[in-house]
Structures are given as structure tokens and as C-alpha cells.
N, C-alpha and C positions, 0 to 999 in steps of 0.2 A: 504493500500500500504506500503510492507517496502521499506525503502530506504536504501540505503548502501553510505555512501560519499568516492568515489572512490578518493580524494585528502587530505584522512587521510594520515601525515606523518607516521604512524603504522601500517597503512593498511595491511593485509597481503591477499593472496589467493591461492586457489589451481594452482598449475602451469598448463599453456595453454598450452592444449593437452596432460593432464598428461596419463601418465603409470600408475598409482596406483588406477585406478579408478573414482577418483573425480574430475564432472565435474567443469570447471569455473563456481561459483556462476553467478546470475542476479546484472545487476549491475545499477542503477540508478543516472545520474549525481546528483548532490549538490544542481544544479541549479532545482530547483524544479518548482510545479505548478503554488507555486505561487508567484515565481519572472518572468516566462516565459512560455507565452503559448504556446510556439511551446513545452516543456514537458508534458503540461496539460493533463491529460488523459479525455477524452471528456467524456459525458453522453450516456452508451451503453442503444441503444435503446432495449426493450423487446423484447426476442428471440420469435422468430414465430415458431409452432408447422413442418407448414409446408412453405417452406424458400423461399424467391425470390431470383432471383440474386441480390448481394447488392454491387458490385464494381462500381467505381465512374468512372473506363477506362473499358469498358467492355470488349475493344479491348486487353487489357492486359489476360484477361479471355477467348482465343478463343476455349481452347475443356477442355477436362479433363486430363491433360498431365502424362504422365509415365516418370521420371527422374532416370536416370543410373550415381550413381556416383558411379567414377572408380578411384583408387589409380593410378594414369599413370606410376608412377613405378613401380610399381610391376603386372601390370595385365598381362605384353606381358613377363615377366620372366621364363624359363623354368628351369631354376638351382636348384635343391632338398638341397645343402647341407645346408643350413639354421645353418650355428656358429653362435653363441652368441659371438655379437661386430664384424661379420665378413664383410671384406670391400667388395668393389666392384666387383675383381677379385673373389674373393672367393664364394660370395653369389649369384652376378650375380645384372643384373639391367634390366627393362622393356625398352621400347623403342618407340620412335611414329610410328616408323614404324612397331610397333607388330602389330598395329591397321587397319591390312589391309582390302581387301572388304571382305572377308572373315568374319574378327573378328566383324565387322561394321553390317555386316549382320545377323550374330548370335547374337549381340547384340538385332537389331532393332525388331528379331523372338521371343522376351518378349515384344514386343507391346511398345519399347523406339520410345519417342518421340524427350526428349532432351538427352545428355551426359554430366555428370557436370566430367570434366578430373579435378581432383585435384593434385594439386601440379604444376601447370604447370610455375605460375610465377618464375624468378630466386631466389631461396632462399641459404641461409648459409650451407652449404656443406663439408664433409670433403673428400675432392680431390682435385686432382694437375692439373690444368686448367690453371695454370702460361704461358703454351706457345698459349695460346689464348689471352693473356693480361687479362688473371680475376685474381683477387687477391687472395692469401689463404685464408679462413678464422680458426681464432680461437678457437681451438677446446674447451680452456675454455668459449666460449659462443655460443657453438652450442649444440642440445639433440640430442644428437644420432651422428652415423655416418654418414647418409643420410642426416639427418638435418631435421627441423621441417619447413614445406611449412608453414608455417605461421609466419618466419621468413624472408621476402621479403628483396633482396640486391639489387636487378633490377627491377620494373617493366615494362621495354621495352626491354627486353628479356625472355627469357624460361630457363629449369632448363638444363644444360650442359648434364647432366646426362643421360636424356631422349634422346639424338641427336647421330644419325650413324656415324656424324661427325658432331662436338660442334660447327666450325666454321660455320658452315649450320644451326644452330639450330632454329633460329627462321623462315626461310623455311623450312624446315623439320615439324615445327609445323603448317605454313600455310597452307601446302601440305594436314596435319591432319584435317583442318577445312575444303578444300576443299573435300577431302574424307567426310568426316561427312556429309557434303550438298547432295554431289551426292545420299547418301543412304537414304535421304528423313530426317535425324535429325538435328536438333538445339545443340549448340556447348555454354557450360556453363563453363566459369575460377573463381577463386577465386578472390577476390578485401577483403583485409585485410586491413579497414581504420583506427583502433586500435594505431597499431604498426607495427612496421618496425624494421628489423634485427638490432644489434647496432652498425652494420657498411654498411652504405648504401653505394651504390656506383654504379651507371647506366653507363657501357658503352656504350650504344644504345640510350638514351633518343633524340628525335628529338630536331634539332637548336632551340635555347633559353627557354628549360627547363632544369630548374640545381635542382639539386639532392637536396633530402629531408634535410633542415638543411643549405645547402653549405653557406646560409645570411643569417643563424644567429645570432643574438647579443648573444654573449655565456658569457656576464659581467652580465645578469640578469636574474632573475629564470623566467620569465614571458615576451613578447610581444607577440600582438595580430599576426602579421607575422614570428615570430619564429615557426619555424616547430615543436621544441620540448622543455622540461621545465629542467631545470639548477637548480642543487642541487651546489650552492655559496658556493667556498670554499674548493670545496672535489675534489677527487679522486677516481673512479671506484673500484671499489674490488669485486673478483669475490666471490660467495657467499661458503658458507663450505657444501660440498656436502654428505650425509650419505655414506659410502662404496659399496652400491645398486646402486648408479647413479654414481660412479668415472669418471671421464672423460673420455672416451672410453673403460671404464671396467679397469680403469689402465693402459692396451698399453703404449707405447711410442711413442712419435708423436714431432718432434722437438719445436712445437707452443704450445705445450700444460705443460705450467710451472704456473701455478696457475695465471698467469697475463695477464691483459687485459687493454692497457691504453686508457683512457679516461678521459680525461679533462677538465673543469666539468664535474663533473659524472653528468646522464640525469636521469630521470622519469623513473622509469621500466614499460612494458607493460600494466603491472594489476593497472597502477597506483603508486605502492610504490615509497615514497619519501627516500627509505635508500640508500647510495653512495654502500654500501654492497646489497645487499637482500638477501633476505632468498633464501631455495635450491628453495623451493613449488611458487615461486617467475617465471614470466614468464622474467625468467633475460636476455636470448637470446633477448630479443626486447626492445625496448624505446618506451615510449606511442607519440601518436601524439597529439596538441599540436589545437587544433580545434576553438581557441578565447572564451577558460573558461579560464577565471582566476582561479589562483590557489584556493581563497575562492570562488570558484563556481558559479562566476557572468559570465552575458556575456557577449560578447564582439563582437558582432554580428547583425545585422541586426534581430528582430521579426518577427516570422511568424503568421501573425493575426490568433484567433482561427477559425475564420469563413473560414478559408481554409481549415478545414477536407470535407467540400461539393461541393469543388472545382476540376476540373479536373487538369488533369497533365499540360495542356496547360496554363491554368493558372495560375499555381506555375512557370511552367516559364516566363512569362509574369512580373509576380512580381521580381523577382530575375533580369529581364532584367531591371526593374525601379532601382534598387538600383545602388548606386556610388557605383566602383572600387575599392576605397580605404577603403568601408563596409567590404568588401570580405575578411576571414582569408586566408593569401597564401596555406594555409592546402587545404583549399576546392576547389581553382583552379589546385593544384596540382590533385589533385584523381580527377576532372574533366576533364584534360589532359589526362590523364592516362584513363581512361574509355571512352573518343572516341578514343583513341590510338588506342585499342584493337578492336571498334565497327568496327575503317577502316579496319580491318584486317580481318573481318568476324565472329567476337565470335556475339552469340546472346540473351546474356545475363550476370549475375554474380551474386553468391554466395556471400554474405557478411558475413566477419565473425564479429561475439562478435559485432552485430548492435548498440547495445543496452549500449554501452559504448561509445558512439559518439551523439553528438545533433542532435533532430528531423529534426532541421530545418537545419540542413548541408542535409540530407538526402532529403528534399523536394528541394533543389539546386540541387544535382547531378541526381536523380531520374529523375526531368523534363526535365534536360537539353540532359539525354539520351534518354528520351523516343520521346523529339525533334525530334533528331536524328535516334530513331527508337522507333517509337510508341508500335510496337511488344515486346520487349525487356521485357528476363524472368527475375524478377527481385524477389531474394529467399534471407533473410535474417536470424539470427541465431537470434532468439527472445529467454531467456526465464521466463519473468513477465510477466504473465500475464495482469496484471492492465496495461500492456503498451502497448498488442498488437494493438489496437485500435489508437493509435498513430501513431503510424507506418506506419499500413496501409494507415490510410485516410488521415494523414498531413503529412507524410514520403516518400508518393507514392510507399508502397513495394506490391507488385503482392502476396507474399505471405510468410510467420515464418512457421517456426517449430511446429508442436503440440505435442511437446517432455513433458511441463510438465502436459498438461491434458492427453492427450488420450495415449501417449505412457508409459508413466508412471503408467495407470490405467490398461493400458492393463498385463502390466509386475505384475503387483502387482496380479491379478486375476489369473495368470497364478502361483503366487506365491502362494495362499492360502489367501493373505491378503486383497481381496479387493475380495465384492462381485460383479457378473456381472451386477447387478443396477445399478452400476456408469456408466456405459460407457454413459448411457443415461443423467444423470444428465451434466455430465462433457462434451457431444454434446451442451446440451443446454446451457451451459453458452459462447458458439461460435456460438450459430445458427445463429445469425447475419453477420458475418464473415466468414461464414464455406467453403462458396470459397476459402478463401487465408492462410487457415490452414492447409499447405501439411503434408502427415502420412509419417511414415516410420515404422519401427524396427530395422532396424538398419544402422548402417551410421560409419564414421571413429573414433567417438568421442564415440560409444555406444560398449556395450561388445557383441560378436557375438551370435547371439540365440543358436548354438549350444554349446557352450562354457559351463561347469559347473556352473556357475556363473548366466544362465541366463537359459534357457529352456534344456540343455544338450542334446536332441535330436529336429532336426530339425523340427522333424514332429507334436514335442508339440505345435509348436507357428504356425499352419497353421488356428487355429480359427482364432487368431487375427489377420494372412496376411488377411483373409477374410474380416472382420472387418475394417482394415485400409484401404484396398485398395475401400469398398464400400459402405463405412457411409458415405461419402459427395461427393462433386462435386471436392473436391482440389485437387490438382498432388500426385502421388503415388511416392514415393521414395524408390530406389533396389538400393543397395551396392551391389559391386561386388564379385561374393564368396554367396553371403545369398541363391541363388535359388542350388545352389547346397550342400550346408551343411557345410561350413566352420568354422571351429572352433575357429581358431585363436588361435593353443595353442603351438604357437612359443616362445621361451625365444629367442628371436634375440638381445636385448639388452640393448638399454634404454625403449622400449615397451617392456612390459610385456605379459605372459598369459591373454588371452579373449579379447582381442582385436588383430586385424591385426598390427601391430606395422606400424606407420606414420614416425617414428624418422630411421630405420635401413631396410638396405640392406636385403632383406627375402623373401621367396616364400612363395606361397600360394598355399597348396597342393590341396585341393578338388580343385580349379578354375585350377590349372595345370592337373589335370586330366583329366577333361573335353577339357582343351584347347588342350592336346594332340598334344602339338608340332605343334600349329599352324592350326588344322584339325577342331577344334572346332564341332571334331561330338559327345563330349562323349566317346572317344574310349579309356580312360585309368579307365573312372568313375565307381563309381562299380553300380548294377542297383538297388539300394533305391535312389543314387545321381540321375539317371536319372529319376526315377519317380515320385523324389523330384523338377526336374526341372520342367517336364511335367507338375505339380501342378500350377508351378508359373508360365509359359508358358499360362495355360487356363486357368488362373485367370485375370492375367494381360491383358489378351488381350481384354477381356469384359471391362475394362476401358473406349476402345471406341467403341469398338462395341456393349454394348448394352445400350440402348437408355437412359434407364431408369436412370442409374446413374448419364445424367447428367442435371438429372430433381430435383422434391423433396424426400422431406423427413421424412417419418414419424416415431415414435418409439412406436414399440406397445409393450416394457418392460410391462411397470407402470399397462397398463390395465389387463394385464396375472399374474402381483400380486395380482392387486387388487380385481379379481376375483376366487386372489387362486387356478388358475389353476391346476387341480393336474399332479405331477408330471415336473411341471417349478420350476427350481431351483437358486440356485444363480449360478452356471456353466451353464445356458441357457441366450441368450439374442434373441431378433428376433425385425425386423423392416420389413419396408416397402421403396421400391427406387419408383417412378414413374413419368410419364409423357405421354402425349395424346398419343404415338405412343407403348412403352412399361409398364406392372406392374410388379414389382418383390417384392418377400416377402423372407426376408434373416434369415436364421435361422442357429445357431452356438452351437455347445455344448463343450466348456474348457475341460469338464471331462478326465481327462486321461484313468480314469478305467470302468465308468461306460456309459452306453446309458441312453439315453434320448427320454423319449416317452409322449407325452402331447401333446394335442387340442389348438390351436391356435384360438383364436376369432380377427375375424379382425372386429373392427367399422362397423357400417353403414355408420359414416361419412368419414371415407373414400373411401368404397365404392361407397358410393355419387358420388366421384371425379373421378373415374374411369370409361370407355368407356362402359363396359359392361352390359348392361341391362336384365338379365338374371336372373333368378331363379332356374335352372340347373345346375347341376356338372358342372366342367369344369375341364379336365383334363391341369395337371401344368408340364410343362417341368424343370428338375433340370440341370441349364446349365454348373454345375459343375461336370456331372453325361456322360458329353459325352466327346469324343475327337472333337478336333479341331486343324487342320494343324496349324503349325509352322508359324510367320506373313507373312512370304517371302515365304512360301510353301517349303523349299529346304528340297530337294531327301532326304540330307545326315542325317536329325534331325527323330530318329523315333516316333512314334505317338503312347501314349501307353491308354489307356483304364482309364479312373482315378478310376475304380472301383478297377484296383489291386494299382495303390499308396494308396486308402485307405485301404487296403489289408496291404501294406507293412506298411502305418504309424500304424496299430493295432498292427503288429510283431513288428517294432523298439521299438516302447514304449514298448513292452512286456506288453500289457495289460492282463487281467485275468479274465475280465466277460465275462461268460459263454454266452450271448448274443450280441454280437457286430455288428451284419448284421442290414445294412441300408435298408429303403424299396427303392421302386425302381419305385413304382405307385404311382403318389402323383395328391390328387383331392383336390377340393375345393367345400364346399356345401354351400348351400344360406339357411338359417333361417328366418323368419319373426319374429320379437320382437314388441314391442311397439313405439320402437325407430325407428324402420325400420329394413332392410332385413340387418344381420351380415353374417360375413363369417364364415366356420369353414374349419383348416385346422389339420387331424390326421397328427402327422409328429413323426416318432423312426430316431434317429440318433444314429450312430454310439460314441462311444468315440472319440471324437477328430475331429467329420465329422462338414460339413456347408454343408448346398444346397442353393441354390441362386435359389428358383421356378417363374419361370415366367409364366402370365397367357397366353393364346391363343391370337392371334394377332385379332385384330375387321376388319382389315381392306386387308387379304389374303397377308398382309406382314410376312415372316417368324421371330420368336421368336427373335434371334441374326441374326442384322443386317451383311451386307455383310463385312465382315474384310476390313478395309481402311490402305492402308498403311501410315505410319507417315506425309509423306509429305502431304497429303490430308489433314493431319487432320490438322496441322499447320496451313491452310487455311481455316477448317470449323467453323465458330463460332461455339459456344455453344450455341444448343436450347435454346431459349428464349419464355419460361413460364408462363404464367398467375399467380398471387399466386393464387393460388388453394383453400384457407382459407375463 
């Protein structure tokens, strides 16, 4: 395990939510294992080949969920001009009311379950909201124009910016949650327990909660009820910025004279103890103040370690034994604050930078929401490994990031540098956990796959949508822009190229094209973007319509090496999804240029596990290989054939092998061995193809179950499985 002691007065780090590429380090308090076992990282039990459910609320785990995180500013934007540093007027701004039944609907026809709207708390902003009674803020400590949503001034408000009218804004946003319910989705905000903007200021907060800090003792660097930590003696300075980040690109802006007062100067976000910090320094925020002493001790109530096997109800149970006066005001604040929002209809929250806060603050708020609403999606930003485990099971989190195993393996594969043997190695060191390890590819922190920086064409990184969307049971994560090919190659400001810039006012071509002025049919996109959707459309929607996924899990890599199969490569990977009702056998070829033609041996002992008692072909349906209506069915989405997107993805790559045609008959034969009856499956792919083969139903149920729409599913548990082993 490395540690990092985030209450180094030298500390330094990459700035939160940089533009330059570098994400925030992991970060591990001071206060270590073994001063405190609510940090301990528990003993991971041995990964099982083939997986049980292993969550301790299962009711947290009810299907396999599809999460839609959406930039709320920028998705309902139709304005193209896209200046660099350009304001409001200029660039244009999104809206909650762009998110109508309409946009709701075309969303939910990707098989979204939940919507995580990002940005939506009040954060530091540069615009004139003076005649609402909001205060300016300083553009020497905001990033960007827009400002960095992870610089919160309000948390019992919404961002002015998003509202038809600011005075309305936080009905305007209710209005958005009540839309959201009606289309059958789950409604996700960000909760930033970190830090906080360096000028908080709530004018909504309900009677007798007062603002982050407002009591204070601002004479000492440390109590356990201060909100935030006191650099004695000094004075704020804002930090010396390289001529790339100037404060609004240079502009002139009357607030923006190199100064920022602040008296004692406080903690910066990332920790740093400098009255200055550096630029790379997340200087827009103040860390919060959670009862670590500054040498890293605690100051806090223990959370025994025998509560990793405990349920939620009993972590709050405990938290309800403990005295008042145990409590850091840190932790009742973010507890106010999170049923604030519950009463309001969000149904769940996004944490950001988890892992820079105490476990066992996290086992207080977690239970005391889940209290509240047992259901409650609860996603936080993990990335150590050696800590997920914590989190989970003594943190109460539903589910982390699998940013630095599997998204990172995948990237790297897709790179040259990593053979596709990992993917299996790097499942197995989570197959214990592999329910609360949500995928993605890309998200607001990650460089967009089409971007040069990462796969440059969209249609590169559809092995690994494959892949992430159907190695486990966890929620599948789509940024908005990714199903239709967004580049992200805006110079808007203080974001940079390859990413969607978070900090500045800017459209977003490919998702404006599609959006089409509100019509959301497609009708501006060109047709590789459409049949780049279509892809992610019948991907996504097997999520929850085919059974199988949200069963076990087998990886038949290791055996196809170890048998040498010919013609399995390090650009091949293949598993197995299954469960009593569906079997599926996943096969994926990376290769840009070349197919992939090689005999698949599946176990006996897997076979074992499966319904079919047969010795007979069986002809395999490839569920990747047909169309499938849109989730909602509507008129206006057309329905295209995924054999020409595979078509178009061999033309964009500009591939070159003289054979690229996928087969289109795919059987499975039964051998007898010593061991028992093995399978065998011939399978040629395409460059760049995946089939997802399912075997014949036993029971005169068809292949892919009946499409359910989101709200059903919200309500269906997740099969509950025998292990199989």
C-alpha cells in the first residue's frame, strides 16, 4: 500500500479537474491502519472463479444499472461559436429545461437507468447574479469562466446558470427530478465532501444550519468543530499562474487584480498547507476539516473493524449510540445536506475524491441515508486500490470507479502496451467485489475516446464498450457525447483539447448534432455518428435485458493460452456471462487491422453448470448481430442493421486486411475428452468486431428477454444465484 500524507506542509498535486491531463493522485489519510481501523484495509477474501453476489445490502444491488452522466450545462446548449475564454452570451449555456420529455426519452432509449446531472450544486461562477442577492465571485479563485462544479458556494441551491429564471432555480431543478421520475429514471447530484469553494456562502440553507466555517475559531490551525484548518499568521495569496491559465485568458474583469482576501489563509483542497499554493494546487477550494488533526490522528468516534460484515442498519445503529458532542460539525453538516436533497427527490450521489475523507465519516452518512432510503445509488471516486475494500464494506458505498484496473488496462491494450491477458488477471483481483466496480470509458475527468490522445476514432474503442459494459454485474457508465463520437477538441479555455472542458462556456458538436435543436432524432449527425449510436443503443440495452449478465462469470482467456490455441492472440480475449435462465460466450478482437479466426474450447466444467444436456450442435444467436428497437420504441430513432456499423467501423478505421467479413452462423459442438464433454466454438471476427453468442433457451423462452423499461427495473432485484463453483 502506498501512502501519501495528504497534511504535508509541501504537499503538492495535480490541480482538481485539471486541463492538462493529470488526474488527482490517490490519496490516503496519515491516519493509517494502524492507528485506526475504520482505515484498515480488511483481509480480501480469494476471488472465486465463478462469483456470488457478495454485497452486504443486496437491496443497494437491485439490477445491473446503466448510469448517464450529463455535463447539465452544456448538454441542452445549441450555440456552435465555441471562443476561447468566451462568456455566456457568447458561447451560450444549457438549461434544465433543455431536458425535456423529449431529451428524457432519448436518453432513457440507451437503456439509462439512472442520470448523474453534474454540476448541478451552486458552485463559483463568473456572472452577475448581484440582482438575485448572490454575490460575485473572484475570478482570481475560480478555473475557468463557468467555474469548476466542484467548487460548491451553496449546497441548498443549484447553479444560477442552468435556471430560465435564477430566481426559480431551485424549482426549475425540482421540476427536472420530477421529469426524471415520470420517464421511469433515478436522479444522481454530486456531494463534494473534500472541499468547498473559498468563499462559501448558502443563501437557501434551511433555519439553523449556518454555512461551512460561519463558528469557526479562526485563532487556531486545528478544532475538532472547525469546519476548516488555519494557516496562523498568514494571509491568502493567490498563486502565480503560467501565461496558459491567466485569469480568464487575461480579459479584464473588475475582481480580477491578483487578490483574494482571506484571513487566515485556510488549507487548500488537495491538502496544501502554503498561505500561496502553487498554480497545479486545487487553490479555488479549502479542504474540509473532518476531526484529523493536523499530525493525522483522530479525532472521532472508531468504527470497530468487525463492521465490514455488518449491514447498513447497523452502522447506523452505532452512530445513533454515540454522544453529540463525538460528532465533527463536518459530518452533521454533509448529513444535513444529503437528506436536504433526499427531501427533494434526488436518489442518490456521486462523491467526489472519497478517498480523501475518513472511512468512518463515510459509514455515518452512508447509513444514515440509506435510513432514509434504503435504495439510495451511492457511487464514489475511489482510486487505490488496496482501499476499495474499505469503502465498500465499512464505508457503505454501493459502488468506485474501476478506473485504475480495468479502465486503464483497457486503454493501455488499445495502446499496444498491455497484452489482452490482463483484462482477466486485473477481473480477478475484484472478483470478490465485482458488483460495486462500475466501468466506464469515459466520464468528465477522462480524455474523450475519440480524441487523438486516446483511440482517435470512435469505432476503435467498441471492443472495450463490449468488454466494460459485460465482464460483470456493476453499473455501466455513458458520458454524454461518447455514443455518438465526441471528440472534445475545443480550446474553450481553461479546458483544454481531449477533454469536454468542465471549467468554460462551450458546445458540444457531435451531441449538438444529434440533438438537432431539441428533435433528438439525429437529424444534423452524419451516418457513422448514427451507427455509432445504434452500436451503443444494442449494447446497452442487453444490460438488462439479457439475463445472463446479471449472473456469473467465467474467463476462458488462460485456458485458450494454455492450450495454445492457434490463432488466439494477445488482441483476442473471450469469456463466458451465465445463469439458469440465459448462457452467453463473449468474444472480442482489439485488432485494428487484422481478423481473428481461432477455436474456442469451453471447459467441461463449465458446461457442467449449464442447463443443456446435449451432445448436439447447437446453433448460437450473436445478439450483437441483430437490430433491436430503441428502449421507448419511438417512430423518430431509426433502426439500423449492426452489420453495416460494423461495415462503417472497418471504413473509419481505414482498415487494410484483405479479409475482414465476420461469419454470421455461429454453432457450438460437444466433444467427449477424459474430463468430460468440452465445447468447441469456430468463431472469425472481424477487426474491431465482438459477438456476444448466446446459446438456445432450454426452456421455449426467447434468447433476449422482453426489453423492460427502466422503471421496472429499478424495482426488479437482481437474480439471485446459487454459486455455481
Amino acid at each position: 500500500m502506498r501512502q501519501v500524507n495528504i497534511f504535508s506542509a509541501t504537499a503538492t498535486f495535480p490541480q482538481h479537474r485539471p486541463s492538462n491531463g493529470l488526474l488527482a493522485v490517490s490519496f490516503i489519510l496519515a491516519l493509517g491502519a494502524s492507528v485506526s481501523p475504520a482505515f484498515a484495509v480488511i483481509d480480501t477474501p480469494k476471488a472465486n472463479t465463478v462469483s456470488p453476489i457478495t454485497s452486504i445490502d443486496k437491496s443497494a444491488m437491485a439490477h445491473k444499472a446503466l448510469v448517464y452522466q450529463v455535463f447539465t450545462r452544456l448538454y441542452g446548449n445549441t450555440n456552435t461559436n465555441n471562443m476561447a475564454w468566451g462568456n455566456i452570451a457568447q458561447n451560450g449555456v444549457g438549461k434544465f429545461s433543455d431536458f425535456s420529455v423529449t431529451a428524457l426519452q432519448d436518453i432513457q432509449s440507451l437503456g439509462v437507468t439512472h442520470i448523474w446531472y453534474t454540476g448541478v450544486p451552486h458552485h463559483a461562477l463568473i456572472n452577475d447574479y448581484s440582482a438575485y442577492g448572490i454575490s460575485n465571485d473572484d475570478p482570481d479563485v475560480v478555473k475557468g469562466r463557468a467555474g469548476s462544479p466542484y467548487a460548491v458556494k451553496d449546497y441548498y441551491n443549484v447553479n444560477p446558470d442552468l435556471a430560465d429564471n435564477p430566481a426559480e432555480r431551485l424549482a426549475e431543478f425540482e421540476a427536472l427530478i420530477a421529469r426524471t421520475h415520470q420517464q421511469g429514471m433515478k436522479v444522481i447530484i454530486d456531494i463534494v465532501p473534500n472541499h468547498v469553494a473559498r468563499r462559501y456562502q448558502s443563501l437557501s440553507a434551511p433555519q439553523g444550519v449556518s454555512d461551512f466555517g460561519a463558528a469557526d475559531d479562526t485563532s487556531v490551525e486545528y478544532a475538532k468543530n472547525n469546519n476548516f484548518y488555519y494557516i496562523q499568521g498568514s494571509q491568502f495569496s493567490v498563486p502565480q499562474l503560467p501565461a496558459n491559465q491567466a485569469v480568464l485568458g487575461g480579459q479584464p474583469h473588475p475582481l480580477a487584480d491578483g487578490k483574494f482576501v482571506e484571513t487566515p489563509a485556510k488549507w487548500t483542497g488537495n491538502g496544501s498547507r502554503l498561505a500561496q499554493p502553487h498554480a497545479n494546487d486545487w487553490y479555488e477550494t479549502v479542504k474540509i476539516n473532518y476531526g484529523v488533526k493536523p499530525d493525522g490522528s483522530a479525532d472521532f468516534p472508531q468504527l470497530p473493524a468487525s463492521y465490514a460484515t455488518k449491514t447498513a442498519a447497523e452502522h447506523f445503529a452505532f452512530w445513533q449510540q454515540q454522544s453529540t458532542e463525538s460528532i465533527p460539525d463536518s459530518w452533521v453538516k454533509f448529513k444535513q445536506i444529503t437528506q436536504y436533497w433526499l427531501d427533494k427527490g434526488v436518489d442518490g450521489f456521486r462523491y467526489d475524491m472519497a478517498e480523501m475523507v475518513p472511512v468512518a465519516f463515510w459509514s455515518y452518512l452512508n447509513s444514515h441515508i440509506k435510513h432514509t432510503n434504503p435504495k439510495a445509488f451511492l457511487l464514489a471516486e475511489v482510486y487505490n486500490p488496496d482501499l476499495y475494500r474499505d469503502y465498500i464494506h465499512l464505508g457503505k458505498m454501493d459502488y468506485l470507479y474501476d478506473k485504475v484496473d480495468l479502465y486503464d488496462t483497457l486503454k493501455d491494450i488499445m495502446h499496444d502496451k498491455r497484452s489482452s491477458a490482463e483484462i482477466a488477471l486485473v477481473q480477478s483481483k475484484v472478483q470478490d467485489i465485482e458488483a460495486h466496480m462500475l466501468h466506464f470509458l469515459e466520464n468528465h475527468d477522462e480524455q474523450r475516446i475519440a480524441s487523438a490522445d486516446f483511440a482517435e476514432n470512435p469505432f476503435n474503442a467498441l471492443p472495450a464498450m463490449v468488454l466494460s459494459t459485460t465482464l460483470s454485474r456493476a453499473p455501466t457508465l455513458l458520458y454524454f457525447g461518447q455514443d455518438v463520437g465526441e471528440a472534445g477538441a475545443e480550446h474553450a479555455g481553461f479546458g483544454q483539447p481531449t477533454r469536454t472542458s468542465i471549467f468554460d462556456y462551450i458546445g458540444v458538436p457531435a451531441h449538438q448534432r444529434w440533438m438537432n435543436n431539441g428533435k433528438f432524432d439525429g437529424g444534423q449527425s452524419t451516418q457513422s455518428e448514427k451507427q455509432l449510436r445504434h452500436y451503443y443503443q444494442t449494447l446497452l440495452n442487453l444490460s438488462h435485458s439479457a439475463a445472463a449478465l446479471s449472473g456469473h462469470y467465467v474467463e476462458l482467456d488462460s485456458l485458450q493460452r494454455s492450450l495454445n490455441t492457434k490463432g488466439y492472440n494477445d488482441k483476442a480475449f473471450v469469456f463466458s456471462r451465465f445463469n439458469p435462465q440465459q448462457q452467453l460466450v463473449i468474444a472480442t478482437n482489439f485488432s485494428y487491422t487484422e481478423p481473428a479466426r481461432y477455436t474456442v474450447t469451453i471447459p467441461h466444467s463449465l458446461i457442467a453448470k449449464w442447463p443443456h444436456m446435449t451432445t448436439r450442435p447447437l446453433t448460437l444467436t450473436n445478439l450483437l448481430a441483430s437490430t433491436i428497437k430503441p428502449h421507448l420504441g419511438q417512430a423518430n430513432h431509426e433502426a439500423l442493421p449492426l452489420q453495416q456499423a460494423s461495415e462503417m467501423q472497418i471504413k473509419q478505421a481505414s482498415l487494410t486486411s484483405k479479409n475482414n467479413t465476420s461469419q454470421s452462423n455461429w454453432t457450438i459442438e460437444f466433444e467427449p475428452t477424459q474430463q468430460g464433454v468440452v465445447g468447441k466454438i469456430k468463431l472469425q471476427l472481424a477487426p474491431l468486431e465482438s459477438v456476444i453468442l448466446a446459446l438456445p433457451s432450454t426452456d421455449g423462452m426467447q434468447t433476449t428477454m422482453q426489453l423492460k423499461t427502466a422503471s421496472e427495473l429499478i424495482s426488479t432485484p437482481v437474480q439471485q444465484v446459487d454459486n455455481a463453483r
